[in-house]
LOTOR-309171 format. One record per residue (C-alpha): x, y, z; residue in one letter. Coordinates in steps of 0.02 Angstrom, whole numbers, plus 32768, in hexadecimal, padded with zeros to 4 digits. Example, Ala and Ser with C-alpha at 12.3 -4.5 7.8 and 13.67 -1.06 7.14 Angstrom:
82677F1F8186A/82AC7FCB8165S/
//
This chain:
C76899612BC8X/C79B99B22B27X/C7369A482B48X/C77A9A562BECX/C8239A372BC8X/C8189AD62B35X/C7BF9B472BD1X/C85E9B1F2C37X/C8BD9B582BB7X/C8649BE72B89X/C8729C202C3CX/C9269BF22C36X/C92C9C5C2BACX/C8D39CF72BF0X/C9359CE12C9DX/C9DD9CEA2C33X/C9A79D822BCBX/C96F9DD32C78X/CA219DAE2CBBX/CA869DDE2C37X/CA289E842C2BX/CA459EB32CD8X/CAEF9E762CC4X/CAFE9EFB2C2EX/CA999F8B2C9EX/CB179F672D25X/CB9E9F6C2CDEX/CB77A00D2C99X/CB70A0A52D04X/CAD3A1172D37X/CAE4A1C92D18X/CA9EA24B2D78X/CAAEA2F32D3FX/CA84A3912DB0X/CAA3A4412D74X/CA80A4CF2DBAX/CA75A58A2D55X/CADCA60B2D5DX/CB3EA60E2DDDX/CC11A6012DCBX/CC86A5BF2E50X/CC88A6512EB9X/CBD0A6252EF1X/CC02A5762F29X/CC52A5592FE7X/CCD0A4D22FBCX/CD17A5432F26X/CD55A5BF2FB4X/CCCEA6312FD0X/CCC2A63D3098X/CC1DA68230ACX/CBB7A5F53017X/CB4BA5953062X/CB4FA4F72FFCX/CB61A451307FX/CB1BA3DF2FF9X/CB99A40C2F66X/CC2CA42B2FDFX/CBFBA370300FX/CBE4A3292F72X/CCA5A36D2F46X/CCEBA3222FE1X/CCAEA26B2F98X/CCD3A2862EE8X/CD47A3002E7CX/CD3EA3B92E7EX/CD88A3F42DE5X/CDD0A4A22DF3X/CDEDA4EC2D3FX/CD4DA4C92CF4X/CCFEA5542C7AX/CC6BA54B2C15X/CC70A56C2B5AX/CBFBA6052B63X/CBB6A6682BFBX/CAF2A6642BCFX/CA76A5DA2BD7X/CA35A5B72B2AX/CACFA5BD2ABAX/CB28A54A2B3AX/CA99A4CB2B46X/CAADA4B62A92X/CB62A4892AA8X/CB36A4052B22X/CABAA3C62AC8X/CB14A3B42A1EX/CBB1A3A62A5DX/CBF7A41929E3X/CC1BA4D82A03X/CB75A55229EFX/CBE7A5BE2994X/CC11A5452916X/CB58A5102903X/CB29A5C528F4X/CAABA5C9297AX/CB1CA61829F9X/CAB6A6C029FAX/CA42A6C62A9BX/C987A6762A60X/C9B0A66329B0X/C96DA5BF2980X/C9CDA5A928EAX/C9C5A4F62879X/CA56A4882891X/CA69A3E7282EX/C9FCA3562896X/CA15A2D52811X/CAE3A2DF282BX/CAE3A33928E6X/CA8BA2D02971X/CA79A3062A27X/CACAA2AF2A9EX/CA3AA2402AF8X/CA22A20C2A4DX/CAB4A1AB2A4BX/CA95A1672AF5X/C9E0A1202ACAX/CA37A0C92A3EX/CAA0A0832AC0X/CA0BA0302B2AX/CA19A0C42BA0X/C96BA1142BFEX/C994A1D02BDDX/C930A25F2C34X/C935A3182C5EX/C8E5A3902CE2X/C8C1A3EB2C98X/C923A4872C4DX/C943A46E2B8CX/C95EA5112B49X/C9C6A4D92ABEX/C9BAA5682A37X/C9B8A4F729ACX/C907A4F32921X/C8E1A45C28CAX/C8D2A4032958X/C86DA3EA29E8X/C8D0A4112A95X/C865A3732AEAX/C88CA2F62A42X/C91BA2A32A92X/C8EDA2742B3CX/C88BA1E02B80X/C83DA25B2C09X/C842A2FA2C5FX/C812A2BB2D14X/C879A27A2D9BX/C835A1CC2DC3X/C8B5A16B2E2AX/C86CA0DB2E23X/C845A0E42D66X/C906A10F2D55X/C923A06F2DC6X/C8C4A00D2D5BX/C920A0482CBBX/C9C0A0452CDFX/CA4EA06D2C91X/C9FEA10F2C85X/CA49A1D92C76X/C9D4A2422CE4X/C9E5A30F2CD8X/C9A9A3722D60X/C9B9A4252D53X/C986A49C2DF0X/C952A5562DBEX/C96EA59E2E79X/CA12A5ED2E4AX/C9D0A6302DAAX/C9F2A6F02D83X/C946A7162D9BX/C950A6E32E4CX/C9B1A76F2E62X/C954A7D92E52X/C8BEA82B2EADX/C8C6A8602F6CX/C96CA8742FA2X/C953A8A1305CX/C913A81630ACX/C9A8A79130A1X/C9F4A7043112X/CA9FA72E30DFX/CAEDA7BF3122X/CB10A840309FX/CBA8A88E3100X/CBF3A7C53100X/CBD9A7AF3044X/CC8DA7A72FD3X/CC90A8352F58X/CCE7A8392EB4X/CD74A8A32E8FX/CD00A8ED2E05X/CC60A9182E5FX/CC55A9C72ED1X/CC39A9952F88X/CB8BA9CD2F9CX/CB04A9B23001X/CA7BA9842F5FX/CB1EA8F52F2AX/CB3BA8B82FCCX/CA78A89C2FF6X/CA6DA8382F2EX/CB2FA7D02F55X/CAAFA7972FF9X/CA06A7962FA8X/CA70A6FE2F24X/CABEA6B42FADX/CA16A67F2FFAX/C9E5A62B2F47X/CA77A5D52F41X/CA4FA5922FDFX/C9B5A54D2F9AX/C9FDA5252EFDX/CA81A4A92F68X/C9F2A46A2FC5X/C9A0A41B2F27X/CA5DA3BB2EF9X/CA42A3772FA7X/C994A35F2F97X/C9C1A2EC2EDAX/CA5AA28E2F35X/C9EDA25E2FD8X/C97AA2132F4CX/C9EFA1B32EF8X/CA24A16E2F96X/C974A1362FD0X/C963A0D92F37X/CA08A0762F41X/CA48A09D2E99X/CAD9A11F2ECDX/CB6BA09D2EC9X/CB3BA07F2E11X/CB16A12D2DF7X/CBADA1992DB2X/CB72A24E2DF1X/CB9DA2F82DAEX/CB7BA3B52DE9X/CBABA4482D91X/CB52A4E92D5FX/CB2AA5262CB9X/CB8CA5BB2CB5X/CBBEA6512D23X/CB77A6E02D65X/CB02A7282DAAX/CB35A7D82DEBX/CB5AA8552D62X/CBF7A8312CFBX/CBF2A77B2D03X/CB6AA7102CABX/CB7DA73F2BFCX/CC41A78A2BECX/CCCCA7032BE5X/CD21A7382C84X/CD2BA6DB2D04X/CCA6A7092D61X/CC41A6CA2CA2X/CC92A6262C93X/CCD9A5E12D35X/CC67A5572D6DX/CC69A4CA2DE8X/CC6EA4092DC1X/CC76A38C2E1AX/CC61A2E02DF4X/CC4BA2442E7FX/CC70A1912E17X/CC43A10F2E98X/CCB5A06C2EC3X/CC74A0062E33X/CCBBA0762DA9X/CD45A0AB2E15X/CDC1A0872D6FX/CD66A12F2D3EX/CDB2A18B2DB9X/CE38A21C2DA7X/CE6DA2092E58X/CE4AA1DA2F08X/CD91A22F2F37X/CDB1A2D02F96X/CE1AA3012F26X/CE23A3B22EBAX/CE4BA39D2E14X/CEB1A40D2DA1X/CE8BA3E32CF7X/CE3BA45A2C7CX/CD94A4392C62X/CD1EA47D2BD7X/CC71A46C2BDBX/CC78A42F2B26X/CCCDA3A62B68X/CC41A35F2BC3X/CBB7A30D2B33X/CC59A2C62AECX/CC96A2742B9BX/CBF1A22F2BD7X/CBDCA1D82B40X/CC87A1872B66X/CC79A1432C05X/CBD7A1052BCAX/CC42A0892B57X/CBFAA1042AC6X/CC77A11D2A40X/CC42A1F22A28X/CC23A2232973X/CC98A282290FX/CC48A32B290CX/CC52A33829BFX/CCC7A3BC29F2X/CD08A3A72AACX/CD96A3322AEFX/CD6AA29E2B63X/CDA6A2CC2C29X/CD8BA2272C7AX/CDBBA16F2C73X/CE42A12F2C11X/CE11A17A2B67X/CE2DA2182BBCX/CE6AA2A32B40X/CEF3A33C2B8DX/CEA3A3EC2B76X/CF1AA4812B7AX/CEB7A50C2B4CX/CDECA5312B67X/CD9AA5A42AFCX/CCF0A5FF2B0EX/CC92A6882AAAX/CC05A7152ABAX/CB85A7422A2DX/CAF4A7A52A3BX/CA86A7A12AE6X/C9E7A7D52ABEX/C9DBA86A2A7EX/CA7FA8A12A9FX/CB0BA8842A1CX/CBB3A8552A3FX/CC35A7DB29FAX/CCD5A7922A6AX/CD52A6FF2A8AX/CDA9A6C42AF7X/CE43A6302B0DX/CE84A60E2BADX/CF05A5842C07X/CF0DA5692CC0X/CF70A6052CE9X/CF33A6982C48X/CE84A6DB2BF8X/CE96A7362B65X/CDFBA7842B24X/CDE2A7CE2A70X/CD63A8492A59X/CD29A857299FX/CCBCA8E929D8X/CD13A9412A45X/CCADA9DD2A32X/CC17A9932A85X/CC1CA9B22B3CX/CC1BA9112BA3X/CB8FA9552C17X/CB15A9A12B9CX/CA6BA9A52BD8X/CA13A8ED2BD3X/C956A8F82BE6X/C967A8312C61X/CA12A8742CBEX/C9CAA9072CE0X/C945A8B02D62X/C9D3A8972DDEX/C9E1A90E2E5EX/CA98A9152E5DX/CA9EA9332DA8X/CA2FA9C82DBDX/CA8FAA052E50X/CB26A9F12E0FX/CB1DAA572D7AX/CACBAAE82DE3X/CB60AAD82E42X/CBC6AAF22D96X/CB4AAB852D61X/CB7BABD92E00X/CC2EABDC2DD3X/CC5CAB722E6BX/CCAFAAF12E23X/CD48AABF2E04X/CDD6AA812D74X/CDACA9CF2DAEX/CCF0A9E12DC7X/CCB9AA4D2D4CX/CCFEA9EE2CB0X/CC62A9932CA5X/CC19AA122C58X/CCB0AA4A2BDFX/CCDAAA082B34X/CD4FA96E2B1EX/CE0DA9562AEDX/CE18A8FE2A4EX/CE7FA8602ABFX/CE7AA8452B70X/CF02A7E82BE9X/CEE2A7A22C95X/CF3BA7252D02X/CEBAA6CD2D4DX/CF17A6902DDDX/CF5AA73D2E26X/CEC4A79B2DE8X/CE28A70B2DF3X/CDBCA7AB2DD3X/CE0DA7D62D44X/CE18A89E2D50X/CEDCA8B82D26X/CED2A8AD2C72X/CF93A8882C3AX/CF80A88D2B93X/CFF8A91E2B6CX/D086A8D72BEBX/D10BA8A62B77X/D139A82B2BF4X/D0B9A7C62BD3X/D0B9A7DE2AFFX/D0E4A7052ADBX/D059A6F42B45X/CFD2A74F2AD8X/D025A7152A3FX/D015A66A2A7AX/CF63A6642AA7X/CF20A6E72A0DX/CF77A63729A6X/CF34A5DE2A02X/CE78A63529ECX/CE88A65C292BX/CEADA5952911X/CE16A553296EX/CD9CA5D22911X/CDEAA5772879X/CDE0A4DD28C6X/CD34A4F42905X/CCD3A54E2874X/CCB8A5EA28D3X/CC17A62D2896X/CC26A6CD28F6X/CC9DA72A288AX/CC18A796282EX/CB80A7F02888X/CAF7A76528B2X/CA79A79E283CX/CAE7A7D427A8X/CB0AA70227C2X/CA49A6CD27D7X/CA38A736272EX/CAB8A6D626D7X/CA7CA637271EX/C9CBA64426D9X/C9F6A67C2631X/CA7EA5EE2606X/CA00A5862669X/CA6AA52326DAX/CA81A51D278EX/CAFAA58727DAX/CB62A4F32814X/CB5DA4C82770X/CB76A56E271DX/CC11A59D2793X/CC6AA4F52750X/CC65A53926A6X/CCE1A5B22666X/CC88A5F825D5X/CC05A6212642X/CC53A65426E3X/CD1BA66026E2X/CD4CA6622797X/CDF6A67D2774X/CDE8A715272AX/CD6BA74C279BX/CDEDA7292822X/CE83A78427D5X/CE07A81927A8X/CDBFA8212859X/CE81A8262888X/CEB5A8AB281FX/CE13A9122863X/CE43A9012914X/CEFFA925291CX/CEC4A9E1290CX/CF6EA9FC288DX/CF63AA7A281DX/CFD6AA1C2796X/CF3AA9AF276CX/CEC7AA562734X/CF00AA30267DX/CECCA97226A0X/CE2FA9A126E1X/CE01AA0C265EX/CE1DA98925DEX/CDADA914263AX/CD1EA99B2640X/CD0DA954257AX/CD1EA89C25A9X/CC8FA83A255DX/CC8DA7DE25F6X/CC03A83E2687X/CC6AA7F02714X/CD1DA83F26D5X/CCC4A8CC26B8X/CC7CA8E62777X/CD2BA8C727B3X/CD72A9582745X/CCFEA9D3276EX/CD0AA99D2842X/CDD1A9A72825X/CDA0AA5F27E5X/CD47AA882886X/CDB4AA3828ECX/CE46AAB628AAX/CDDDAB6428C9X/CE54ABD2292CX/CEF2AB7328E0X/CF00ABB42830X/CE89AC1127B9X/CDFCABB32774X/CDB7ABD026B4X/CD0EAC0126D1X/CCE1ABF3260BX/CD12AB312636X/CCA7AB3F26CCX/CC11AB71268FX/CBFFAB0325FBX/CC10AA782683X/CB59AAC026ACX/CB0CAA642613X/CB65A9C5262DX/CAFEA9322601X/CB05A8EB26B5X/CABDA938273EX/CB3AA92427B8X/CBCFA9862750X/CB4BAA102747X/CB3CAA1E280BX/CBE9AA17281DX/CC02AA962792X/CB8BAB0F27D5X/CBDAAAFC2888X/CC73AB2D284FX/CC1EABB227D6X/CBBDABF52879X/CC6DABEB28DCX/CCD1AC5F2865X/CC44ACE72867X/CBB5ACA827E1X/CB2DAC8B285EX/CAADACC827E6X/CAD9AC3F2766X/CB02ABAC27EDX/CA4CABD1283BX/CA05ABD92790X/CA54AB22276AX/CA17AACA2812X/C95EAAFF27F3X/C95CAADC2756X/C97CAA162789X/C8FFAA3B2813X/C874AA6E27C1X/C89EA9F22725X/C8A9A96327B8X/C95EA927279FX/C982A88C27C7X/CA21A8DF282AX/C98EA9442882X/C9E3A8FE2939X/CA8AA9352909X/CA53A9EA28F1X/C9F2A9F42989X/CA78A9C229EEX/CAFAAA402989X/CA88AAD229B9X/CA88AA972A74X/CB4FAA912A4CX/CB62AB412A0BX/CB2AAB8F2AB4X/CAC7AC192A58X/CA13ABE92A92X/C98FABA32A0BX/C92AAC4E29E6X/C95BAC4E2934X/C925AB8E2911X/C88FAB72296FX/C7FFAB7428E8X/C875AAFA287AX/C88CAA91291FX/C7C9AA902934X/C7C4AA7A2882X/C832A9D92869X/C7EBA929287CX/C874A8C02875X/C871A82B28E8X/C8F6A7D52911X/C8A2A755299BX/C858A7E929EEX/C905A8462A12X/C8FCA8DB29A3X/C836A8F12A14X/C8A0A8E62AB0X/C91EA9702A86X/C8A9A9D02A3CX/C834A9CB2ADEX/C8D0AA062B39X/C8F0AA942AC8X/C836AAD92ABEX/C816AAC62B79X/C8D0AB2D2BA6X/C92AAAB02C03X/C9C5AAB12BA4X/
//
């Protein structure tokens, strides 16, 4: 009797731990997570595009929440990946350059999924990582990288990530003559020449969008077979913009303008930011995301993450969104960008870097390659050709009269508070945020390795890396006033390399404004760092030295600098051709994850 009475029990037991966990599990939401690459709003049917073909996302937003203002943090794959997965801004991680795979600190910074598993959540993701973080393994903090449903049925709560690659930049390219949209239906942007070659590419996407919608449905029929949708919270979005030319990787936009929508199902209805159907206006940042899923997971988020919680009743108000470009491959550029509902403003800290210099992976396209043959011909126009121009130092757009953001109002005085407001806006979130951007990316990686810290380490320490006078140098350098020559000239003998590169780029910023010293000039071409010698040669080579300029960049060529990348792209910049550099290009065998190769390739084989 006794040993019966204890199997009861024990039964009893097991039947009330069995309970009570399904109890937990239910009363904790699913999430199912489908992204699709690349593509911004304009791609998607429901976000006002007549001729998208997307009946499964135009669906999906008709039963849950389409939210109409939200912008990713970055407009390329990797960098933003590593937001989401950290929760904390590449660009104050330092891994916000495209394929870096920079350290962060693991031991203080988890990912995300970490903090679910803690949590007694199932977490799994197919099966696009890419986060461009080393010291860790992408794959370390999943459970799995398949799509079982009834795996995920059996370990429920659980956060499932499926990613589909159909829309992916690569799918546009290839044949562009064969499509099932018609090319002379497709919606053109304001910045793109109506011709045949764009029109054909606009239809050539459309059809992998198509098929890129088709997979959303294909997930969401899924997840109704297997009866988990009404405790399944579900969420679309893409991972950035693009994919035509001039809109993944610049912070238009055409860059950072994505879709999300989100369906929360009756049971976690107190979740909900309004009746379903409904369009939602609030500004949404991608790095927003980590933080909030962890929140209406009944997940307190850690400290270091950076975003503000959108839904439930810890929801947190966001009045600006802010996003940023590093480099992108092998091409070199550095920009931000703040906006609110209504403005942009963009600030270009290289403004003398065109923004459509050639990229070896753009350049596939079609309509990239047609389009600047179109601009070689001298048949475009003030609005189409400035792809292939040189940048303002600050740019102005309001979004809502000009979504394609091609009336730059930056020098309307009617709209000065404006750009006041939002540059204060920008220069107190790079405080805020550590921005590790402020000096060239491997002038940082240097730095980084000798004090022997990460960067997101590094970048929090003043005697190492002073952002603050990095900031009010790089500000000085790009208001192009010749009242700060004397300022930069002092700052040419700064023991600091970083106030140093700012002086010498607020010296070539001022060429054609007021006379330049060239004795001061030239002894900027021994400069310890790297990067104030390419700058000081530019200039140097720009006031009618070329013979010492060319001397300077192949001397770092052939003695492999580690700036190697940043001279490479300066001789693309100066528009004189390569003749005089190309046994030091051969010559140098500098790295740099295989982007100095890549330029190089492009040089030696003439197709820049």
């Amino acid at each position: 009797m006794f040993r019966q009475l204890m199997i009861r029990m024990h039964l009893a037991s097991l039947l009330l731990i069995t309970t009570t966990a399904i109890a937990v599990a239910g009363d904790r939401p699913n999430i199912l997570w489908l992204t699709s690459e690349d593509n911004n709003v304009n791609w998607v049917g429901c976000y006002g595009n007549p001729y998208a073909e997307t009946p499964h996302i135009d669906e999906l937003a008709r039963e849950g929440f389409q939210y109409m203002n939200c912008y990713s943090d970055t407009p390329v794959c990797a960098p933003q990946r590593c937001t989401w997965i950290t929760g904390v801004y590449a660009l104050s991680l330092g891994t916000h350059p495209m394929r870096s795979r920079y350290p962060i600190p693991h031991e203080s910074i988890k990912y995300y999924p970490d903090h679910l598993k803690a949590a007694g959540y199932f977490v799994g993701n197919s099966t696009k990582t890419d986060y461009n973080i080393g010291g860790r393994k992408d794959s370390s903090p999943w459970d799995t990288k398949k799509v079982d449903w009834q795996s995920l049925k059996n370990n429920q709560p659980f956060m499932m990530v499926i990613n589909t690659t159909k829309s992916h930049e690569s799918k546009a390219f290839g044949d562009i003559d064969q499509t099932e949209h018609d090319p002379q239906q497709v919606r053109l942007a304001k910045y793109h020449p109506d011709i045949a070659d764009i029109r054909k590419n606009y239809a050539h996407y459309h059809d992998q969008v198509k098929k890129m919608d088709a997979d959303i449905g294909d997930a969401l029929a899924k997840l109704e077979q297997s009866g988990m949708a009404d405790n399944t919270i579900v969420i679309y979005n893409s991972d950035h913009g693009g994919v035509l030319p001039r809109s993944k990787r610049f912070l238009y936009n055409s860059g950072i303008h994505c879709p999300l929508i989100i369906r929360v199902p009756e049971k976690f209805k107190h979740l909900r930011p309004a009746e379903p159907g409904t369009k939602i206006e609030d500004l949404v940042s991608f790095i927003d995301m980590p933080k909030t899923w962890l929140q209406i997971c009944g997940i307190d988020p850690p400290r270091a993450m950076q975003g503000k919680v959108f839904l439930g009743d810890k929801k947190e108000p966001r009045d600006y969104q802010f996003s940023f470009r590093g480099r992108m491959d092998e091409r070199i550029d550095n920009i931000r960008s703040v906006r609110d509902k209504r403005f942009l403003y963009i600030r270009n800290y290289m403004p003398y870097a065109p923004w459509g210099h050639h990229q070896d992976y753009l350049w596939n396209m079609k309509a990239t390659q047609a389009w600047e043959a179109y601009h070689r011909e001298g048949k475009t126009d003030a609005v189409t050709g400035r792809f292939f121009q040189t940048k303002p130092m600050e740019e102005l757009y309001d979004m809502v009269a000009d979504p394609d953001n091609v009336d730059n109002l930056i020098a309307d005085p009617e709209y000065g508070e404006e750009v006041k407001r939002l540059s204060a806006q920008l220069d107190q979130w790079q405080l805020e945020i550590f921005d590790a951007g402020l000096l060239p990316e491997s002038e940082v990686v240097r730095r980084s390795l000798d004090c022997g810290k990460t960067i997101y380490e590094m970048v929090r320490d003043p005697s190492l890396y002073d952002i603050a006078a990095y900031q009010n140098a790089a500000a000085l350098a790009l208001e192009q006033d010749p009242a700060n020559l004397s300022v930069f000239y002092n700052n040419l003998n700064d023991e600091d390399a970083g106030v140093r590169y700012w002086a010498i780029v607020g010296c070539f910023n001022l060429q054609g404004r007021t006379p330049l010293d060239p004795v001061i000039l030239h002894s900027a071409l021994r400069d310890p760092s790297h990067h104030v010698r390419i700058m000081a040669a530019w200039t140097v080579y720009k006031e009618g030295d070329k013979a010492a300029a060319q001397a300077c960049w192949n001397d770092l060529l052939e003695n492999d600098s580690y700036a190697a990348l940043m001279v490479l792209n300066v001789l693309d910049w100066t528009g004189d051709g390569f003749d005089p550099h190309i046994e030091s290009i051969k010559a140098c065998k500098t790295d740099m994850g295989g982007n100095v190769e890549r330029i190089r390739k492009c040089i030696l084989n003439g197709e820049m």
